[in-house]
GUKE-120251 format. One line per 5 residues: number of its first residue (from 0); their letters; for each residue x, y, z of N, C-alpha, C. Coordinates in Angstrom, 3 decimals, padded with zeros to 6 digits. Atoms other than C-alpha are relative to their C-alpha. Layout:
REM residues N
NUM) a) X Y Z X Y Z X Y Z; ...;
***
This chain:
REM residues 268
0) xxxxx) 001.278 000.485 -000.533 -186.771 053.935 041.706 -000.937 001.196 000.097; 000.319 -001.306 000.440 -189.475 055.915 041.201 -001.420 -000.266 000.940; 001.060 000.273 -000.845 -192.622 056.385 043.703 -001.346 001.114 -000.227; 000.820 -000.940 000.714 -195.970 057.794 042.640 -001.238 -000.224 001.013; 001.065 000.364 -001.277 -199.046 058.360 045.368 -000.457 001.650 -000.099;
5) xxxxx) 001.072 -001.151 -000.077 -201.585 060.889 045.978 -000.520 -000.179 001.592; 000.590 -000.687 -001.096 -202.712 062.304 049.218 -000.906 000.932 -000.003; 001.318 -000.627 000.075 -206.301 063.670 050.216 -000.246 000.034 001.503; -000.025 -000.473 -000.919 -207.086 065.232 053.287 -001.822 000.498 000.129; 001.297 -000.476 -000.308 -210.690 066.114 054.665 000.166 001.430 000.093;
10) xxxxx) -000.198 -001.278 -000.491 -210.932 069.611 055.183 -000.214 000.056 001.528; -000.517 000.264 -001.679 -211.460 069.120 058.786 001.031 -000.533 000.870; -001.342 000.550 -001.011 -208.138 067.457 059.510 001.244 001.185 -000.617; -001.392 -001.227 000.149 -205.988 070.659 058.968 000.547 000.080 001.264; -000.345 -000.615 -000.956 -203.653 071.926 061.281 001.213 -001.153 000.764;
15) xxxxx) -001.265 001.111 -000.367 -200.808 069.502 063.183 -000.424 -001.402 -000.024; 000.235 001.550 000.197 -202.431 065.888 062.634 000.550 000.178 -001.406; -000.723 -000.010 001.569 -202.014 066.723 059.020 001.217 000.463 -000.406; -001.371 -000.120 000.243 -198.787 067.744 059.028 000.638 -000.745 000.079; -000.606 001.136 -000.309 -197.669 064.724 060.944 -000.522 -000.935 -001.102;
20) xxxxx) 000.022 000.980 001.052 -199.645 062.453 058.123 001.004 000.050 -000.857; -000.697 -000.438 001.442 -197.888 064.321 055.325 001.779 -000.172 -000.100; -001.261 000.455 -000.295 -194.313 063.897 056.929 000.375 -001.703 -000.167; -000.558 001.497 000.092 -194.836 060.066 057.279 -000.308 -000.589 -001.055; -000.054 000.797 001.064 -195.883 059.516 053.661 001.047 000.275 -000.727;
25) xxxxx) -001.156 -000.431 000.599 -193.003 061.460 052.446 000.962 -000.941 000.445; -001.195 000.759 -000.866 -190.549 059.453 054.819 000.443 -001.708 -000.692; 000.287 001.653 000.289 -191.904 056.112 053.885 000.828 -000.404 -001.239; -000.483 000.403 001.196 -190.705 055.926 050.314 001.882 000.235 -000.129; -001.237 -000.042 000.064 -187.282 057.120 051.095 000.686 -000.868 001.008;
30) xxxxx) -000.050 001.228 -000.666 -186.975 054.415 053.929 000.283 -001.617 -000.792; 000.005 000.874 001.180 -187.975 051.958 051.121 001.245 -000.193 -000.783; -000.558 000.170 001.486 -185.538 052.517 048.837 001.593 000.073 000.804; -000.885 000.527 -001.092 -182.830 052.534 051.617 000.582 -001.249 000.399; -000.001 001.876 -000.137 -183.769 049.148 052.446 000.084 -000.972 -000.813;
35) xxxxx) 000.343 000.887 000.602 -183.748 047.795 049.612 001.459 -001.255 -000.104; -000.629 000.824 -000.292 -181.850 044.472 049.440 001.330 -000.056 -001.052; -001.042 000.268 001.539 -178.518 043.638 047.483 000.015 -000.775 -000.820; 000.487 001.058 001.185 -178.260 042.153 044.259 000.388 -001.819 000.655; 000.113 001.784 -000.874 -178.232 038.101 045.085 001.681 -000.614 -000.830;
40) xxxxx) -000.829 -000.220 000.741 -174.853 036.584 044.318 000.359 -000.855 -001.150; -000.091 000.056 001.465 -173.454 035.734 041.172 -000.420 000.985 -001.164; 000.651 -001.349 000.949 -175.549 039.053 039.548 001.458 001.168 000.142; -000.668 -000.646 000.404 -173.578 041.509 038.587 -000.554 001.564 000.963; 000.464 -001.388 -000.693 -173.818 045.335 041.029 -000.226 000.787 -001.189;
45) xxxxx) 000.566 -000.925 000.776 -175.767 047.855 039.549 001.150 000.883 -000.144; -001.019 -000.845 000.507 -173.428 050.124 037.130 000.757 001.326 000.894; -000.536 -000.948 -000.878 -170.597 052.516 039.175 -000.518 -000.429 001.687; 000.054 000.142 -001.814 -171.599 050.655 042.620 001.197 -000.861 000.105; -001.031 000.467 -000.060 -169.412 048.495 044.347 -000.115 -001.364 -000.512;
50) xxxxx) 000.680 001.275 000.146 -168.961 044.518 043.834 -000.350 -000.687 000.751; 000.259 000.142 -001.087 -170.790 042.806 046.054 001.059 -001.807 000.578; -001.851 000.409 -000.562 -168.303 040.490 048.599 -000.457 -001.713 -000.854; 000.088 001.134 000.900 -170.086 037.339 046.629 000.402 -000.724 -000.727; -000.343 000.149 001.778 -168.693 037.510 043.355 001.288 -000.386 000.467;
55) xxxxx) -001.298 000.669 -000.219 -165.607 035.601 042.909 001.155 000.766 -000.721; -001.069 -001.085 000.182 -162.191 037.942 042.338 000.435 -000.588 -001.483; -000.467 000.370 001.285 -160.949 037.706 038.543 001.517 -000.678 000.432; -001.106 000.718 -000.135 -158.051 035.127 038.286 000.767 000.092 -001.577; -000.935 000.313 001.037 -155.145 034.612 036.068 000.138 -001.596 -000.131;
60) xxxxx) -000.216 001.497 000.193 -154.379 031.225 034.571 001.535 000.115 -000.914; -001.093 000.054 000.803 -150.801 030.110 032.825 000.519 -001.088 000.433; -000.773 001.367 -000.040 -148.944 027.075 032.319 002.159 000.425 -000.210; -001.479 -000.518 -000.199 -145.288 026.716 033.010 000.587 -001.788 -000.091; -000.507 001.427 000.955 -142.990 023.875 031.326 001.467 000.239 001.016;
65) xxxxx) -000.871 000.430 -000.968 -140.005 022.785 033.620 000.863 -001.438 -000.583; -001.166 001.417 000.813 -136.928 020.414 032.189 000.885 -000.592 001.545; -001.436 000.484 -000.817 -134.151 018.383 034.245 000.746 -000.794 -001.096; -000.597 001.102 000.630 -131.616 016.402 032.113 000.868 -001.011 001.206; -001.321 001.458 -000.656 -129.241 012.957 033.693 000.131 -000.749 -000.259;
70) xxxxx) -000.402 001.038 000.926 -127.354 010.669 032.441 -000.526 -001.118 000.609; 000.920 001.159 -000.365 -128.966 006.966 032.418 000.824 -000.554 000.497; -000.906 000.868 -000.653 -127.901 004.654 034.570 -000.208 -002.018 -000.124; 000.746 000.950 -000.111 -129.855 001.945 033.429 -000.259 -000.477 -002.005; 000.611 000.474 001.378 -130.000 000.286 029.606 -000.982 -001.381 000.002;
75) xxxxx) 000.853 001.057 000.159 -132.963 -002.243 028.455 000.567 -000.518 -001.606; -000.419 000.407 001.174 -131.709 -004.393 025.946 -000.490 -001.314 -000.564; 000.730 001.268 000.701 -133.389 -006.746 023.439 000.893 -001.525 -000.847; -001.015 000.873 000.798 -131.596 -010.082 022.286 -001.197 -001.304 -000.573; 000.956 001.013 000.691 -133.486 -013.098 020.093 001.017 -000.885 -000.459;
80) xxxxx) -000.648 001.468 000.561 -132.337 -016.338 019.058 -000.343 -000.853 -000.972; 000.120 000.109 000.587 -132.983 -017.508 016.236 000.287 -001.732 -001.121; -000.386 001.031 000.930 -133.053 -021.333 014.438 -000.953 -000.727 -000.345; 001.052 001.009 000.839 -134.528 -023.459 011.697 000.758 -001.124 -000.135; -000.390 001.351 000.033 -134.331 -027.114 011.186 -001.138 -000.549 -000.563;
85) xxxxx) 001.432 000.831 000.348 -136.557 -029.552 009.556 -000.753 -000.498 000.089; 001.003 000.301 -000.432 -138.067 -030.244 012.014 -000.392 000.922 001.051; 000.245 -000.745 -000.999 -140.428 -028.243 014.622 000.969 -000.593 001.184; -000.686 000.175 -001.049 -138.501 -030.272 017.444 001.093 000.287 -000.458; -001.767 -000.990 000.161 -134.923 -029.711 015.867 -000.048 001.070 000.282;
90) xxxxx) -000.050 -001.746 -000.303 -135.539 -026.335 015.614 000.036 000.670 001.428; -000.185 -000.421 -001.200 -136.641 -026.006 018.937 001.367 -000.380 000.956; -001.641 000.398 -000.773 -133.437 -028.257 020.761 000.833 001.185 -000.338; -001.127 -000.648 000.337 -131.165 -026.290 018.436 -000.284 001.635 000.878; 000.419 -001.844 -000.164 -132.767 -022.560 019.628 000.197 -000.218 001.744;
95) xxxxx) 000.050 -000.030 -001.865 -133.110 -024.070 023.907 001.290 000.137 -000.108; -001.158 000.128 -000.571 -129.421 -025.081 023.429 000.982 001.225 -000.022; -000.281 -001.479 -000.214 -128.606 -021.817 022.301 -000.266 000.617 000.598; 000.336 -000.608 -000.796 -130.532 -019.965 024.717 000.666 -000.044 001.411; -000.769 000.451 -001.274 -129.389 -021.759 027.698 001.149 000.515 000.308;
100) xxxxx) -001.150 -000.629 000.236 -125.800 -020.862 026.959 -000.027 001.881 000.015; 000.412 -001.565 -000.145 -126.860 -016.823 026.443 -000.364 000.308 001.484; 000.105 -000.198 -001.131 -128.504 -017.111 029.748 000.781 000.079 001.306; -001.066 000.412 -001.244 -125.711 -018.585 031.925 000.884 001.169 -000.254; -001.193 -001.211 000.058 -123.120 -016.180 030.384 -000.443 001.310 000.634;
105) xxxxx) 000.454 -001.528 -001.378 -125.536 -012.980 031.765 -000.146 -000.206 001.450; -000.058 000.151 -001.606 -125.688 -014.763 034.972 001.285 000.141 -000.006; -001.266 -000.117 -000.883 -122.045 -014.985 035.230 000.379 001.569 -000.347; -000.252 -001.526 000.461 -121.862 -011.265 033.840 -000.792 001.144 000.834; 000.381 -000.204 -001.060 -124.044 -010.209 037.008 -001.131 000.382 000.017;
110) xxxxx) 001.070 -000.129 000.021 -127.230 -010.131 035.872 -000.908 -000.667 000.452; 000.490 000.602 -000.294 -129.585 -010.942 037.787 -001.605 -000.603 -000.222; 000.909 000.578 000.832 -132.676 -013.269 036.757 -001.242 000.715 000.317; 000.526 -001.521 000.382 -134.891 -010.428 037.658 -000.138 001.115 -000.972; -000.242 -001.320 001.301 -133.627 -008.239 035.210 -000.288 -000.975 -001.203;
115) xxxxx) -000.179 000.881 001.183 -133.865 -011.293 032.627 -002.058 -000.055 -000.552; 001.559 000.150 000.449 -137.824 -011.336 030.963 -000.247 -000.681 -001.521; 000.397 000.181 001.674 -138.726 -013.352 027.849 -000.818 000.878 -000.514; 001.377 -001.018 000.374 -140.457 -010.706 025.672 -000.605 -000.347 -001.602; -000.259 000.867 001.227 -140.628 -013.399 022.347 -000.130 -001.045 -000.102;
120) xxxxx) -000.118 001.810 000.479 -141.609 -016.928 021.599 -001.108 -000.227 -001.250; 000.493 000.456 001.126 -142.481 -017.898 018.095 000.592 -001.357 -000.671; -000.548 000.801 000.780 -142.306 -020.984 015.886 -001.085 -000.458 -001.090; 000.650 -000.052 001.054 -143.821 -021.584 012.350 000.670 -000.611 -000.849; -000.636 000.367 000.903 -143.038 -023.067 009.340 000.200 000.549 -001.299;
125) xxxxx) -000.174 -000.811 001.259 -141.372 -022.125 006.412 -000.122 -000.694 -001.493; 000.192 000.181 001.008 -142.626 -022.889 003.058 000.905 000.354 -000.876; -000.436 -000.204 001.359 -141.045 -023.583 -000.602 -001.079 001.292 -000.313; 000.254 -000.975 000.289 -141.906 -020.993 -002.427 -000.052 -000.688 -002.346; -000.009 000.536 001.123 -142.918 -021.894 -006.215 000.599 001.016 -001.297;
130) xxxxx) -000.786 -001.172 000.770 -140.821 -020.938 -009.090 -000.952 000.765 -001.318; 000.786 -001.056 000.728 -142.585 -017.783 -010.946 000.297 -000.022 -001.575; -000.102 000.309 001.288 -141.052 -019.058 -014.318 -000.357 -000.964 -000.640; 000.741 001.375 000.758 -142.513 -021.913 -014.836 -001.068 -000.152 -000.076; 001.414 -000.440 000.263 -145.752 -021.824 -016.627 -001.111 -000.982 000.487;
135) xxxxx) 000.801 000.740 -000.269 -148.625 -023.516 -015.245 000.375 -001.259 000.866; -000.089 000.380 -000.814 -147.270 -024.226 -012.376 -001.249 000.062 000.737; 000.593 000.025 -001.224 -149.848 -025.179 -009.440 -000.223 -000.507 000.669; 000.159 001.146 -001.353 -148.366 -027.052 -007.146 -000.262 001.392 000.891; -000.109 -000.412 -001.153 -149.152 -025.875 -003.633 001.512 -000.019 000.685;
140) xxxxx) -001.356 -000.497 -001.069 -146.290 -024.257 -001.207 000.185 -001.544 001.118; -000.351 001.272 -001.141 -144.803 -027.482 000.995 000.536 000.655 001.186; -000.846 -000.405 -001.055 -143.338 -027.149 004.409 001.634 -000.447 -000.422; -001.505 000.357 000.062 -139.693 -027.111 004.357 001.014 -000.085 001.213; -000.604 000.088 -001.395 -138.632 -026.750 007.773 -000.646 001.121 000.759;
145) xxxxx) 000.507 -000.902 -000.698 -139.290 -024.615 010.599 000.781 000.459 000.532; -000.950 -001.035 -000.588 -138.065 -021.602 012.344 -000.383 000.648 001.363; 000.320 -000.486 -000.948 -137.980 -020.973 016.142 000.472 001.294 000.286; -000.739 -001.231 -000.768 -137.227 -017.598 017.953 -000.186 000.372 001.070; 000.398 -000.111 -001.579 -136.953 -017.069 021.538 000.702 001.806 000.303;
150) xxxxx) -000.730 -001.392 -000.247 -136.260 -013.227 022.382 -000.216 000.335 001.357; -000.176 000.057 -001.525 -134.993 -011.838 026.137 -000.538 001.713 -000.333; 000.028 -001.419 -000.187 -135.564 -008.271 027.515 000.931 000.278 000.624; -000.639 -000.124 -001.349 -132.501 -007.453 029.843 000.100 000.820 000.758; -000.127 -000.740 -000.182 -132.181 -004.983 032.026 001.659 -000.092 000.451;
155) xxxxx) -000.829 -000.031 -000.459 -128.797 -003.898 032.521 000.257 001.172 000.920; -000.247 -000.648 -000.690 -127.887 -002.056 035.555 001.633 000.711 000.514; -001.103 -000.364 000.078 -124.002 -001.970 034.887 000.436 000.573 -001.487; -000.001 -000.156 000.990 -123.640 000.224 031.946 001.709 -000.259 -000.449; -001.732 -000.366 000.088 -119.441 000.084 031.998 -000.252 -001.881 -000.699;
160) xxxxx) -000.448 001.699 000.482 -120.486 -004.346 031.205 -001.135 000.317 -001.371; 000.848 000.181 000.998 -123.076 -003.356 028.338 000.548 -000.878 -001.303; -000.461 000.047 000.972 -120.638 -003.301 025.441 000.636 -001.796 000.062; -000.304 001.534 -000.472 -119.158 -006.850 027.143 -000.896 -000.792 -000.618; 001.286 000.997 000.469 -122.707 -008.442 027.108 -000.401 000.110 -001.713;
165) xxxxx) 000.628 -000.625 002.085 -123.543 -007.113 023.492 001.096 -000.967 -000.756; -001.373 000.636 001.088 -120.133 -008.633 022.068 -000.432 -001.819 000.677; 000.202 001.127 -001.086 -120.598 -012.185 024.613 -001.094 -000.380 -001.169; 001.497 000.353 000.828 -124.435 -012.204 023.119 000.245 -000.465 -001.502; 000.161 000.458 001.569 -123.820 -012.541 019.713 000.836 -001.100 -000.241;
170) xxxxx) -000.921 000.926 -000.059 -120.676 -014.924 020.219 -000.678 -001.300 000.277; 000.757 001.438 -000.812 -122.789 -017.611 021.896 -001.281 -000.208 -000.724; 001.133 000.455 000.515 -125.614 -017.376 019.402 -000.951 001.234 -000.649; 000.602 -000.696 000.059 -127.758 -014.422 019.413 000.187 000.748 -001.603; -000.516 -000.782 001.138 -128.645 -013.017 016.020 -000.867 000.645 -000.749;
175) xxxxx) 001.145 -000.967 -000.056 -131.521 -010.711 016.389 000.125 000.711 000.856; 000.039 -001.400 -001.803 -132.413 -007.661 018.627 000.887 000.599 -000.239; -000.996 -001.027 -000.034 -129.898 -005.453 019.525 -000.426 000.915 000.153; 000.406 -001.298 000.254 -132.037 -002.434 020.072 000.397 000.680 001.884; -000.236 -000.899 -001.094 -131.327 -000.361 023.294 -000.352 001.086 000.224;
180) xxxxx) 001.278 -000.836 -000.351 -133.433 002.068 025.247 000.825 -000.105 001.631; -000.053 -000.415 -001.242 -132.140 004.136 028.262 -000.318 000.150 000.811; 000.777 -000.293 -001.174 -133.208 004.763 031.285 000.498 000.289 001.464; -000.820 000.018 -001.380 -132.976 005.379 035.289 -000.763 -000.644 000.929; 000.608 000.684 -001.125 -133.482 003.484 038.200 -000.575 000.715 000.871;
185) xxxxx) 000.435 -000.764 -000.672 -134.448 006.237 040.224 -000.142 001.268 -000.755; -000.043 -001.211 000.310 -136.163 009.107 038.890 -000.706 001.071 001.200; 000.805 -001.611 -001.292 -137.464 011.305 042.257 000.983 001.239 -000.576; -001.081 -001.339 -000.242 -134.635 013.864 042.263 -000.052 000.978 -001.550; -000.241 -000.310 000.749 -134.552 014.536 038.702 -001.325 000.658 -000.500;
190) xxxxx) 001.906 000.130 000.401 -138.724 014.470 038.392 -000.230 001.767 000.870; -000.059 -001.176 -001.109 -138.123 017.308 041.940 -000.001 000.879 -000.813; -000.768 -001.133 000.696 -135.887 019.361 039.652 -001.105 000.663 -000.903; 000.751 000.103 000.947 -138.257 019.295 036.790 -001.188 000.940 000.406; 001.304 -000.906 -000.583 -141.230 020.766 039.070 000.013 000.962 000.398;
195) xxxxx) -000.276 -001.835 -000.686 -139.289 023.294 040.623 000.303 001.144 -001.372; 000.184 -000.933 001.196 -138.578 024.848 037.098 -001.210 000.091 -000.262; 001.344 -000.122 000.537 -141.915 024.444 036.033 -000.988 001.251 000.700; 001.155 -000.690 -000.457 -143.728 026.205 038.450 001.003 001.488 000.299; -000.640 -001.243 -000.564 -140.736 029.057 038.910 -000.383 000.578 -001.781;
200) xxxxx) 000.238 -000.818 001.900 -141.691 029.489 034.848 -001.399 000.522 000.119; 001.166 -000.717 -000.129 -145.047 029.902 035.424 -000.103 001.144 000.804; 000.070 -001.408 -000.993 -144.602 032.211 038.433 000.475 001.194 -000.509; -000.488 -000.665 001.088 -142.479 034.005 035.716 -001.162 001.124 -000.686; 000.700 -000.789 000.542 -144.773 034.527 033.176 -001.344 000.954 000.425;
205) xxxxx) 001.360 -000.764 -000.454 -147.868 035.269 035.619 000.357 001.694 000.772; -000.368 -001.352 -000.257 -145.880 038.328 036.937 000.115 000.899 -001.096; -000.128 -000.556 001.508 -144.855 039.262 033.419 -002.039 000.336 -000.502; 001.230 -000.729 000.833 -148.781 039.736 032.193 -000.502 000.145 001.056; 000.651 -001.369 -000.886 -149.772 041.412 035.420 000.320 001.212 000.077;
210) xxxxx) 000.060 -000.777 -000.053 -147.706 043.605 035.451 -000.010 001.416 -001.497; 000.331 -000.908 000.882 -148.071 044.549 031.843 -001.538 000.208 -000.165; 001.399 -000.674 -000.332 -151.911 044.575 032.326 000.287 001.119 001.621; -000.208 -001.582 -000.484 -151.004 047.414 035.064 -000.976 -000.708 001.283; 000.739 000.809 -000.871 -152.802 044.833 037.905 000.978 -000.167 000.692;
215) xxxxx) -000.334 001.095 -001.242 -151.539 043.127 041.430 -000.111 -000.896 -000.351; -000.435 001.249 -000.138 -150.216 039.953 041.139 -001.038 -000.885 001.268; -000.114 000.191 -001.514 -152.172 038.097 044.454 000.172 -001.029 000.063; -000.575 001.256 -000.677 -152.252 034.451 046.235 -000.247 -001.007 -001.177; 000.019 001.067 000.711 -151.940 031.486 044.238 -001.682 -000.981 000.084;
220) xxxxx) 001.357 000.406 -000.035 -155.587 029.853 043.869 000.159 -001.854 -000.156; -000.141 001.784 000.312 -154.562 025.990 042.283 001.335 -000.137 -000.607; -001.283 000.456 001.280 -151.814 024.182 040.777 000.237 -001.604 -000.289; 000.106 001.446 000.490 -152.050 021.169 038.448 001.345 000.157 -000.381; -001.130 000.900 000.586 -149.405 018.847 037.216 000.034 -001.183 -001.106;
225) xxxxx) -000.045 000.661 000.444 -148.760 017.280 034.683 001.270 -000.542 -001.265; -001.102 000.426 000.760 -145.843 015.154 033.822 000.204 -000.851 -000.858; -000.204 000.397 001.711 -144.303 013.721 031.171 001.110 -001.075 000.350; -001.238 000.548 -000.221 -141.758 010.796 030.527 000.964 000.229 -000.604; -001.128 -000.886 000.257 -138.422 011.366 029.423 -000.116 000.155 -001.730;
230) xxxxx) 000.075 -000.060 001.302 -138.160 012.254 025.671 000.784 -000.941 -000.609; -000.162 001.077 000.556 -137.247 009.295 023.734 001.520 000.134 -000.320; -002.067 -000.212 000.621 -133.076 008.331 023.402 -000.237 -000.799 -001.182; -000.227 000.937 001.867 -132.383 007.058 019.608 000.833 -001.259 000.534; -000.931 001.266 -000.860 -132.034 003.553 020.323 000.880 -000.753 -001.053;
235) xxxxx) -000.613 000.453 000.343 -129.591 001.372 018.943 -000.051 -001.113 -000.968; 000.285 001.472 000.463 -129.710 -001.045 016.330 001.279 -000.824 -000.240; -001.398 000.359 000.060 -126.321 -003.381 016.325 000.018 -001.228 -000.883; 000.367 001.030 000.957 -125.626 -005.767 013.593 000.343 -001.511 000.239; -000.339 000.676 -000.797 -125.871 -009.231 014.737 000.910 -000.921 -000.936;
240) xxxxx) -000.994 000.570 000.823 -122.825 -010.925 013.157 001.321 -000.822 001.172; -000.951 000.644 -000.772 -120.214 -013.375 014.024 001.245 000.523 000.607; -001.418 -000.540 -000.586 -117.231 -011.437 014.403 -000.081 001.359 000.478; 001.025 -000.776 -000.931 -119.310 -008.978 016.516 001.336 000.447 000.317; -001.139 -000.418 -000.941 -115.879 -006.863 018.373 -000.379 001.148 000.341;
245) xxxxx) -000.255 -001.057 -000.491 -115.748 -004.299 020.751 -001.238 000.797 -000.490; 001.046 -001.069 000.556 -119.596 -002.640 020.208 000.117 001.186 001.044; -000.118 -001.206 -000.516 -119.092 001.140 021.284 -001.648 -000.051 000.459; 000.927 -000.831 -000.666 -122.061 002.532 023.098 -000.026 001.600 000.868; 000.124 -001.202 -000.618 -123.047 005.785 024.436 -001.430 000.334 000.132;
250) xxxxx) 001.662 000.283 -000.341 -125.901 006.129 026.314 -000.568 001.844 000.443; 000.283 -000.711 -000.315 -126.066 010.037 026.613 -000.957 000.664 001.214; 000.936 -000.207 -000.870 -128.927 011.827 028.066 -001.061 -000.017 000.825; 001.395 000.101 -000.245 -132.505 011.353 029.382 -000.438 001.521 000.479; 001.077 -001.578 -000.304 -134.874 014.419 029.538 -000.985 000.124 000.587;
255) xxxxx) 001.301 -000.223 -000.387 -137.613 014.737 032.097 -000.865 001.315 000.314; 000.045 -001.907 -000.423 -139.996 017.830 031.886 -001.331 -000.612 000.399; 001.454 -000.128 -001.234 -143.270 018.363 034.280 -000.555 001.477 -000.980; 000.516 -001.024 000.583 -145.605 020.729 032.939 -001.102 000.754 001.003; 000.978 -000.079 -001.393 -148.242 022.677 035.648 -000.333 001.223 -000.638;
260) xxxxx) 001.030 -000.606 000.500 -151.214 024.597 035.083 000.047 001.097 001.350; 000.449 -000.416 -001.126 -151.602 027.339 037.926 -000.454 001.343 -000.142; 000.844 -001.457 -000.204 -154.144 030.225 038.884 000.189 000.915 001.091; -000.379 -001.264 -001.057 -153.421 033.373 040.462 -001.176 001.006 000.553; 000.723 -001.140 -000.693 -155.570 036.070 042.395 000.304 001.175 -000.784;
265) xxx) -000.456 -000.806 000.502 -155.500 039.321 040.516 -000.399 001.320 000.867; 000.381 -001.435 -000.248 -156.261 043.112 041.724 -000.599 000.168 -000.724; 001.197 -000.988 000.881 -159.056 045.274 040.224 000.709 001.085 000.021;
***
């Protein structure tokens, strides 16, 4: 800062008044520049000063990935039923009377009608089909009968009766579906696990690049979350046939990982 002024004096005011003027114009400008105010915040302190207490402390950011595995306790399993007849009502009798029968056997197999969900009801007809060798053909496609399909969702909650119901199902009718998809009835504990790795990985790496930037680590500022569902089990496809015996299953693992975003305090 730079201060530029001129002083003029009468020749009759010599002697101690003018001394005292000449002291308080000198004074004034170094008063000034004393006082002057600090930068406002969000600005940046003038180069080699300090920062002023405004400005917000440089943070670290890093994400941290967190697993749990456990075995399922819980399979969802798809079954369909399947019949044509030549007529839309045959078709349908023949497909209820089959159904009915599928149903009662999972009730007596301890499933309860809760766990039971239709996730399937179609019926359409099926057309001739005209033969491609014969020239100048053009008749139109006729109906020839029709084909209902009623498909369940189940949940099974006894995996030791799966392989039971699977063999049962197809015996009594069933001759679609078959796909199977794991799962758990309770995931807290496993979801817990999942978060406590996550954020002990991040706390990991945010020590790891402080202390190779040659910085203090300080307090934790935020921490997001964001989880995930389990990574997909290879589900099952089983072939639906009459002499269906003894279908093996193995319902391995389920994988739940949490993922979390969190910011740290750093040192200057």
């Amino acid at each position: 800062m730079t201060f530029n002024f001129s002083l003029s004096l009468p020749r009759s005011n010599t002697g101690p008044l003018a001394a005292l003027i000449l002291s308080a114009a000198l004074v004034a400008p170094a008063a000034a520049f004393a006082q002057a105010p600090p930068p406002p915040p969000g600005h940046p302190a003038p180069a080699g000063g300090p920062m002023h207490p405004g400005q917000p402390a440089p943070t670290l950011r890093v994400t941290g990935e967190g697993r749990a595995a456990v075995a399922p306790d819980m399979a969802m399993l798809t079954l369909a039923v399947t019949r044509m007849a030549d007529t839309a009502d045959a078709a349908l009798a023949a497909n209820n009377a089959a159904l009915r029968e599928v149903l009662a056997a999972l009730k007596e197999d301890g499933i309860a009608e809760r766990d039971v969900q239709t996730s399937e009801f179609s019926i359409f007809p099926r057309y001739s089909q005209p033969d491609p060798n014969r020239q100048g053909n053009t008749e139109a496609p006729k109906i020839e009968g029709y084909q209902v399909t009623n498909g369940l969702t189940v949940r099974v909650r006894d995996l030791q009766k799966l392989g039971a119901i699977l063999d049962r199902s197809v015996k009594l009718g069933v001759n679609q579906g078959g796909q199977i998809s794991f799962t758990n009835a309770d995931t807290a504990k496993v979801t817990d696990e999942a978060r406590r790795n996550a954020v002990a990985d991040a706390m990991a790496k945010a020590k790891t690049l402080a202390d190779a930037a040659g910085v203090p680590l300080g307090q934790i500022v935020s921490i997001e979350e964001n989880s995930q569902r389990p990574e997909p089990m290879p589900m099952m496809r089983m072939a639906m046939a009459k002499e269906a015996d003894g279908v093996p299953v193995a319902g391995g693992e389920n994988t739940y990982t949490v993922a979390v975003e969190m910011r740290f305090e750093i040192g200057r």
